[in-house]
C-alpha positions as a LaTeX table, in Angstrom:
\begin{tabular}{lrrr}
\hline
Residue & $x$ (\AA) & $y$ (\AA) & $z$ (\AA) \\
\hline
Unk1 & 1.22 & 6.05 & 78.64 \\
Unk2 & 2.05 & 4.74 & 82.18 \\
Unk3 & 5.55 & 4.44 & 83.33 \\
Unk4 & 5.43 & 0.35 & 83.01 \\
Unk5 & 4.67 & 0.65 & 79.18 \\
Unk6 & 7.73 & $-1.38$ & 77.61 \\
Unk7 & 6.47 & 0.92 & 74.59 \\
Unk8 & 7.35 & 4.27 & 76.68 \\
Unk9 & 10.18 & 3.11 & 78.10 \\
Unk10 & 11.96 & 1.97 & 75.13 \\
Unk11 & 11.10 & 5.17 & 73.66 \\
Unk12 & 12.83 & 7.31 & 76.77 \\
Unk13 & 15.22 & 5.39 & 76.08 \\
Unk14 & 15.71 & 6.22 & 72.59 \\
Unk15 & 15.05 & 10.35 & 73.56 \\
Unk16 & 18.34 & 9.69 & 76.08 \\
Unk17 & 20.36 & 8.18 & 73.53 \\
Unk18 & 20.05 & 11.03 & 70.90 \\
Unk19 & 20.36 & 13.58 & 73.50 \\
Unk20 & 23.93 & 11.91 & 74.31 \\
Unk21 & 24.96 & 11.21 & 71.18 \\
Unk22 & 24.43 & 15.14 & 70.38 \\
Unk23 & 26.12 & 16.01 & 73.48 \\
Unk24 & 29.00 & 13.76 & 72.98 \\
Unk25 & 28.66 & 14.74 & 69.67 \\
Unk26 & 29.43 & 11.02 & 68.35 \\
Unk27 & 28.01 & 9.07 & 65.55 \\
Unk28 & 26.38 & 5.88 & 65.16 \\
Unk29 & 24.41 & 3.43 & 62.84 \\
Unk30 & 21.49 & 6.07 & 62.87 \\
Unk31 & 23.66 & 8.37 & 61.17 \\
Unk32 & 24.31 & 6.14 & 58.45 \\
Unk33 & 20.75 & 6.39 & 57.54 \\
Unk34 & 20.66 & 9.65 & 58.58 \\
Unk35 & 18.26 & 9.11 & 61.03 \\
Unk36 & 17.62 & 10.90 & 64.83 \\
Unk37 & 18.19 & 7.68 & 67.28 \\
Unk38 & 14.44 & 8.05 & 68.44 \\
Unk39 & 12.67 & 7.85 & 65.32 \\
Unk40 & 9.92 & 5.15 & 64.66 \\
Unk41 & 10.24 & 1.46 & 63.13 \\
Unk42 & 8.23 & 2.79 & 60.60 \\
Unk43 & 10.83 & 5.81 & 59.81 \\
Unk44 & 13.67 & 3.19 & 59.35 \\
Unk45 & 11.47 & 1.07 & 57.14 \\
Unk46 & 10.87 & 3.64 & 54.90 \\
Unk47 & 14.76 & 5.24 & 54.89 \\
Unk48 & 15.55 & 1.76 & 54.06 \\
Unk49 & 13.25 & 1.26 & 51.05 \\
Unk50 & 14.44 & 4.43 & 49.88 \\
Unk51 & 18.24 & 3.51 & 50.02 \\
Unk52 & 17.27 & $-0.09$ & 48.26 \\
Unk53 & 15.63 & 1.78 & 45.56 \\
Unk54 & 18.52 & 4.37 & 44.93 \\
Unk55 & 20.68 & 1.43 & 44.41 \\
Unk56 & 23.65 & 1.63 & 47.09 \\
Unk57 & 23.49 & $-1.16$ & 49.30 \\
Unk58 & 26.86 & $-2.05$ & 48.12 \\
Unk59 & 28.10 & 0.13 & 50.85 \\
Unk60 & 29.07 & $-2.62$ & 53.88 \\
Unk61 & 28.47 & $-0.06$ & 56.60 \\
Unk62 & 25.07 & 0.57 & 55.22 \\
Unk63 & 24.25 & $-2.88$ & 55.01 \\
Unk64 & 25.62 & $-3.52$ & 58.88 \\
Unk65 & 23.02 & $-0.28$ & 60.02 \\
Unk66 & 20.60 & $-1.74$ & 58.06 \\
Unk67 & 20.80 & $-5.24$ & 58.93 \\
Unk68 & 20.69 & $-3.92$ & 62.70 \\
Unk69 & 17.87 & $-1.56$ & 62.87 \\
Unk70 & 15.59 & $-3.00$ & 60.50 \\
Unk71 & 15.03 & $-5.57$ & 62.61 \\
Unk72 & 12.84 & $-4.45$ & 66.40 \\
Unk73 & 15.24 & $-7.14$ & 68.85 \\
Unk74 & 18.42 & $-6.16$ & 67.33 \\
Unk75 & 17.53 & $-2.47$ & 67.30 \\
Unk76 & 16.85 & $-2.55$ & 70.66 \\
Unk77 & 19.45 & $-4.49$ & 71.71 \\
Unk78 & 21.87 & $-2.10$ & 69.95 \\
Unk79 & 19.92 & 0.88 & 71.29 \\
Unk80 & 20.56 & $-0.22$ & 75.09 \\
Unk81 & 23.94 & $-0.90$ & 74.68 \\
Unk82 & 25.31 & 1.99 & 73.06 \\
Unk83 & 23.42 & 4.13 & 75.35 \\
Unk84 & 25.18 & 1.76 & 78.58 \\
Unk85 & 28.75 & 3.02 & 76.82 \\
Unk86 & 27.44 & 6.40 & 76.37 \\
Unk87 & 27.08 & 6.67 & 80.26 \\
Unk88 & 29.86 & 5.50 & 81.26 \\
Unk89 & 32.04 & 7.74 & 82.70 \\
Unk90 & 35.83 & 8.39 & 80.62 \\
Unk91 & 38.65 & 6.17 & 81.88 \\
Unk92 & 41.33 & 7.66 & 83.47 \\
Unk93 & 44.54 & 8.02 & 81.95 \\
Unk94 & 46.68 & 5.35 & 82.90 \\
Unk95 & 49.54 & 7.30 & 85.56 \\
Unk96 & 52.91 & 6.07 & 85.98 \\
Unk97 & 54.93 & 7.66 & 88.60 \\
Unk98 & 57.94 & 9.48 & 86.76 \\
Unk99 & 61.28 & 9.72 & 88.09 \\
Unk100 & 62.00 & 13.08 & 89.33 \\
Unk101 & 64.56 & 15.05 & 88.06 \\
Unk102 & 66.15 & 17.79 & 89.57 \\
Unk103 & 63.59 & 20.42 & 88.37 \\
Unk104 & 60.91 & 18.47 & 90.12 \\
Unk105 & 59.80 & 17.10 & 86.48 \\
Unk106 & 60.16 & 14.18 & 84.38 \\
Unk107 & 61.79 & 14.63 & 81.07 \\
Unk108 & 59.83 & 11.99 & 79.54 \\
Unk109 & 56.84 & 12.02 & 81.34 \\
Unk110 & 54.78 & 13.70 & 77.67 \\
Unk111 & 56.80 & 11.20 & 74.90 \\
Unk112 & 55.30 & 8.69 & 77.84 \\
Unk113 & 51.98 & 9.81 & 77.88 \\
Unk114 & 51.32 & 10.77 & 74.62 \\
Unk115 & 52.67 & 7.00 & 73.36 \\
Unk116 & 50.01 & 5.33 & 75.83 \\
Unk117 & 47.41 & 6.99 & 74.27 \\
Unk118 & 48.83 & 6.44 & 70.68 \\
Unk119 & 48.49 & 2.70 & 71.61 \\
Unk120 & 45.47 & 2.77 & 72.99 \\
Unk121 & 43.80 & 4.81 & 69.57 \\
Unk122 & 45.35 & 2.46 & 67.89 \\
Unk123 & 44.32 & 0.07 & 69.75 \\
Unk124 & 41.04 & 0.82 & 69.16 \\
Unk125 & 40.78 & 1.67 & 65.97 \\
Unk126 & 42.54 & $-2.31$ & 65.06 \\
Unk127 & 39.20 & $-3.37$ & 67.22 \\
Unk128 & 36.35 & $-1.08$ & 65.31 \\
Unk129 & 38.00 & $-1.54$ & 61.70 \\
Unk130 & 38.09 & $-5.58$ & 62.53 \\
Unk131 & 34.47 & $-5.68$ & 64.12 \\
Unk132 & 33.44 & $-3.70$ & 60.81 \\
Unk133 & 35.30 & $-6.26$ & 58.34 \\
Unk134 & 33.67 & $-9.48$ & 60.32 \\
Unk135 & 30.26 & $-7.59$ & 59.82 \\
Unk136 & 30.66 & $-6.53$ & 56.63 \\
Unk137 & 32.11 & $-10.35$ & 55.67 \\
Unk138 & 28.86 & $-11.90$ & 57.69 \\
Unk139 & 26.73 & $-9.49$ & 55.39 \\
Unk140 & 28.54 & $-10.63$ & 52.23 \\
Unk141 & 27.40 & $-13.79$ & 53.15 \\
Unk142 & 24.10 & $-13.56$ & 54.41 \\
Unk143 & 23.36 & $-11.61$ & 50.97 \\
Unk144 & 24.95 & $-14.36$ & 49.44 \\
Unk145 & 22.91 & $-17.02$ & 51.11 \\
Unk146 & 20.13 & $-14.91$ & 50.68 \\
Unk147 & 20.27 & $-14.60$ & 47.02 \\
Unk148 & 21.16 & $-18.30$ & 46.40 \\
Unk149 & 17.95 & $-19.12$ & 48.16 \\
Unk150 & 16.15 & $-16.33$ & 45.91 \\
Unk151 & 17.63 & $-18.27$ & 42.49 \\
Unk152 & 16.57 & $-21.99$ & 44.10 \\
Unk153 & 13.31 & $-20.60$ & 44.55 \\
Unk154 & 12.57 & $-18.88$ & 41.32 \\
Unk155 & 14.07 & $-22.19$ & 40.03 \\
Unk156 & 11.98 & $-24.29$ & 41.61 \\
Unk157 & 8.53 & $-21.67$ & 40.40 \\
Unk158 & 10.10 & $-21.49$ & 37.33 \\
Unk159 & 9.90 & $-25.36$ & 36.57 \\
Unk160 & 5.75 & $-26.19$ & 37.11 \\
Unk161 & 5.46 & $-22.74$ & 34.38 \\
Unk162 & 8.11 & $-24.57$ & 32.05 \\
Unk163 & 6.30 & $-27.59$ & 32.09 \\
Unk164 & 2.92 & $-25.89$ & 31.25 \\
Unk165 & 4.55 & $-23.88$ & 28.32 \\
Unk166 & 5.92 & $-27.34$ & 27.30 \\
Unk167 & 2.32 & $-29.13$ & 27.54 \\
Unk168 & 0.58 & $-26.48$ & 26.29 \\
Unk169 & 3.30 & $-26.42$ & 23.16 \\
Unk170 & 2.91 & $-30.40$ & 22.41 \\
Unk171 & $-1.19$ & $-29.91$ & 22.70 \\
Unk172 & $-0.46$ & $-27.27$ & 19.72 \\
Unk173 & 1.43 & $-29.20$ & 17.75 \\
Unk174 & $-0.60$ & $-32.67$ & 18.04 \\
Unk175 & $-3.93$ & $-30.21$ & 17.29 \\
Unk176 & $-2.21$ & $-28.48$ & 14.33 \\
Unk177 & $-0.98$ & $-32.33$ & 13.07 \\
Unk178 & $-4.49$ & $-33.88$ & 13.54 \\
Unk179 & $-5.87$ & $-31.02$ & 11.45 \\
Unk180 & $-3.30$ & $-31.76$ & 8.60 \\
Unk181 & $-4.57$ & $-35.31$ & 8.82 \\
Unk182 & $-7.76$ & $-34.42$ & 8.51 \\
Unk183 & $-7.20$ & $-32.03$ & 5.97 \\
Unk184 & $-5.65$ & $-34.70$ & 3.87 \\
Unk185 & $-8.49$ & $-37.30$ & 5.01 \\
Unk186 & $-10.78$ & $-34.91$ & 3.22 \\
Unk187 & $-8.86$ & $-33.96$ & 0.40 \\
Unk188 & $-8.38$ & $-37.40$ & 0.01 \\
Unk189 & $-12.35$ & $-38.10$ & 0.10 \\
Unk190 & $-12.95$ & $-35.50$ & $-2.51$ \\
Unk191 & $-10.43$ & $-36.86$ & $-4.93$ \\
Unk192 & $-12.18$ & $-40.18$ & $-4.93$ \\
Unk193 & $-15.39$ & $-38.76$ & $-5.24$ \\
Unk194 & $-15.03$ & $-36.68$ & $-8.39$ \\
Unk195 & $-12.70$ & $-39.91$ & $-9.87$ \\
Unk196 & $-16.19$ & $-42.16$ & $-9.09$ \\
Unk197 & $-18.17$ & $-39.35$ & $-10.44$ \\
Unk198 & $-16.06$ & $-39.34$ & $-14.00$ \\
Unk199 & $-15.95$ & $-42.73$ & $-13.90$ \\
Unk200 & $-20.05$ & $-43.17$ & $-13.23$ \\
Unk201 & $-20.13$ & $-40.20$ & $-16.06$ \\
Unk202 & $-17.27$ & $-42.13$ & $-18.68$ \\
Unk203 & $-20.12$ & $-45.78$ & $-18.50$ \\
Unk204 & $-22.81$ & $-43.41$ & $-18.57$ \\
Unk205 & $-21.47$ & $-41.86$ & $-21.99$ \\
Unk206 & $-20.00$ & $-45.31$ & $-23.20$ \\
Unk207 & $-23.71$ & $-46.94$ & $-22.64$ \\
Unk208 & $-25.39$ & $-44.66$ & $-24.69$ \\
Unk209 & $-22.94$ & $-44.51$ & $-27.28$ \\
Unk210 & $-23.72$ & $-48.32$ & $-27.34$ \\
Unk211 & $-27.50$ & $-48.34$ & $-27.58$ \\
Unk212 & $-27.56$ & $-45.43$ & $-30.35$ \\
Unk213 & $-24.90$ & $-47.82$ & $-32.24$ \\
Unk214 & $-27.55$ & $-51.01$ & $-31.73$ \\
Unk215 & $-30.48$ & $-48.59$ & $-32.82$ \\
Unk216 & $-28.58$ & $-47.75$ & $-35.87$ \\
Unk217 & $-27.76$ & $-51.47$ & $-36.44$ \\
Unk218 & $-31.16$ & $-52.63$ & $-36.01$ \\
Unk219 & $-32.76$ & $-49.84$ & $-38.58$ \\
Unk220 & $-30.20$ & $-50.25$ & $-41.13$ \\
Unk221 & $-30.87$ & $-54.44$ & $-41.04$ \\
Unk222 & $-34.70$ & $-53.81$ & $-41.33$ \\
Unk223 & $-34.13$ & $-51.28$ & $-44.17$ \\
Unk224 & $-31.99$ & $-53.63$ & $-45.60$ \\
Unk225 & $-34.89$ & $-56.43$ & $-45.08$ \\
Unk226 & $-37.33$ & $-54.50$ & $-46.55$ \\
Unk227 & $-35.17$ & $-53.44$ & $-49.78$ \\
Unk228 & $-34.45$ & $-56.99$ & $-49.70$ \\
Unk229 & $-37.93$ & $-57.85$ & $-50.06$ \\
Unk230 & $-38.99$ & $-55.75$ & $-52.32$ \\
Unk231 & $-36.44$ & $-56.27$ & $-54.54$ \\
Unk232 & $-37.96$ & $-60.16$ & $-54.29$ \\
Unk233 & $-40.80$ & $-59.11$ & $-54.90$ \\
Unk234 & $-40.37$ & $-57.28$ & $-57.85$ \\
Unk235 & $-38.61$ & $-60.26$ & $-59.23$ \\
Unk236 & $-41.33$ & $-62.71$ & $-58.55$ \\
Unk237 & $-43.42$ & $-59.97$ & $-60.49$ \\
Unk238 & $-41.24$ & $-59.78$ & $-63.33$ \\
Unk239 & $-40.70$ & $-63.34$ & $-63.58$ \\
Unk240 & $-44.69$ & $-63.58$ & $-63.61$ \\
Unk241 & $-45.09$ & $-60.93$ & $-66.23$ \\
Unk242 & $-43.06$ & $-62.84$ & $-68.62$ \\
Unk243 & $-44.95$ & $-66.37$ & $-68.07$ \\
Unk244 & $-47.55$ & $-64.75$ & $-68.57$ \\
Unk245 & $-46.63$ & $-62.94$ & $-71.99$ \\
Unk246 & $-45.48$ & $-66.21$ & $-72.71$ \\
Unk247 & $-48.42$ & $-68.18$ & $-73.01$ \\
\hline
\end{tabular}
């Protein structure tokens, strides 16, 4: 790589801010994810998938390195400026000329001292503890934001599926009611059909009971005709018998 590869400097960059972390022997957001400051984009990604997927991004300080390195610009940005403090060189102690005593030293010059720098800690550690509780409160509600956008939108995907499901269940039920319908349409049918069939069967039945009744009728009145006449006829033949044994 040449020397005016924004890629090879940032990364020299990176190799001097791990070597003076471990000679300062400080810590910083790559320690958190127990990372060397000059590992790869691709390093972070994959300690931070890790972390999501054991389940302890609770942890505000985890969520503050995160939220930094995971992203190239901030990283960098965070990168160059810790490595500007790194370099700088320790401020003096603050000196404040003691009043002599006899013995040439001050008899409060160390309750003095020591008290400045007691400030000053404290001091400091007011400053880091608040700059961690605003980041860990802009987290909270970047998360926040973040997961009220993540409910609107599953919201908003889940309500084209609900309406399906809903369409889908009213085609169902109008299908399953037309095929009642026409289940009763046809039971319907056949119930008037076999009533026309006993019906057809009933005149049928009634018919011929009628003609064998006029068939009857008609051969008992020509037997009775033909008795009838020859019961005439033997009379006639009688009554001629006995005119004629009369004369």
């Amino acid at each position: 790589m040449s020397a005016n590869d924004p890629g090879a400097d940032l990364q020299q960059l990176r190799g001097e801010l791990r070597r003076q972390l471990a000679f300062q022997r400080k810590s910083s957001l790559y320690s958190v994810l127990g990372l060397a400051a000059d590992c790869g984009d691709d390093a972070i990604a994959e300690a931070v998938t890790r972390i999501s997927a054991d389940g302890v991004l609770a942890d505000a300080e985890l969520r503050y390195a995160i939220e930094i390195l995971g992203r190239p610009e901030s990283r960098e940005a965070f990168d160059r400026q810790l490595l500007e403090q790194l370099r700088k060189p320790k401020a003096e102690p603050m000196f404040i000329e003691p009043v002599m005593s006899r013995g040439g030293r001050s008899p409060w010059l160390v309750p003095v001292t020591l008290g400045i720098f007691g400030v000053l800690l404290l001091g400091m550690a007011w400053l880091g503890l608040n700059f961690m509780r605003e980041n860990a409160d802009r987290e909270m509600k970047l998360l926040e934001a973040q997961a009220r956008a993540d409910e609107s939108r599953r919201r908003a995907e889940a309500i084209p599926k609900t309406s399906e499901l809903m369409r889908r269940a009213v085609e169902s039920s109008e299908a399953v009611q037309q095929r009642e319908l026409d289940a009763q349409d046809k039971a319907g049918e056949d119930a008037k059909a076999r009533e026309d069939r006993f019906r057809e069967e009933r005149e049928k039945t009634y018919q011929q009971q009628l003609a064998r009744e006029e068939k009857l009728r008609q051969e008992a009145d020509k037997r009775a005709d033909t008795q009838a006449g020859r019961e005439v006829m033997n009379i006639m033949g009688s009554a001629a018998s006995q005119k004629a044994a009369g004369r």
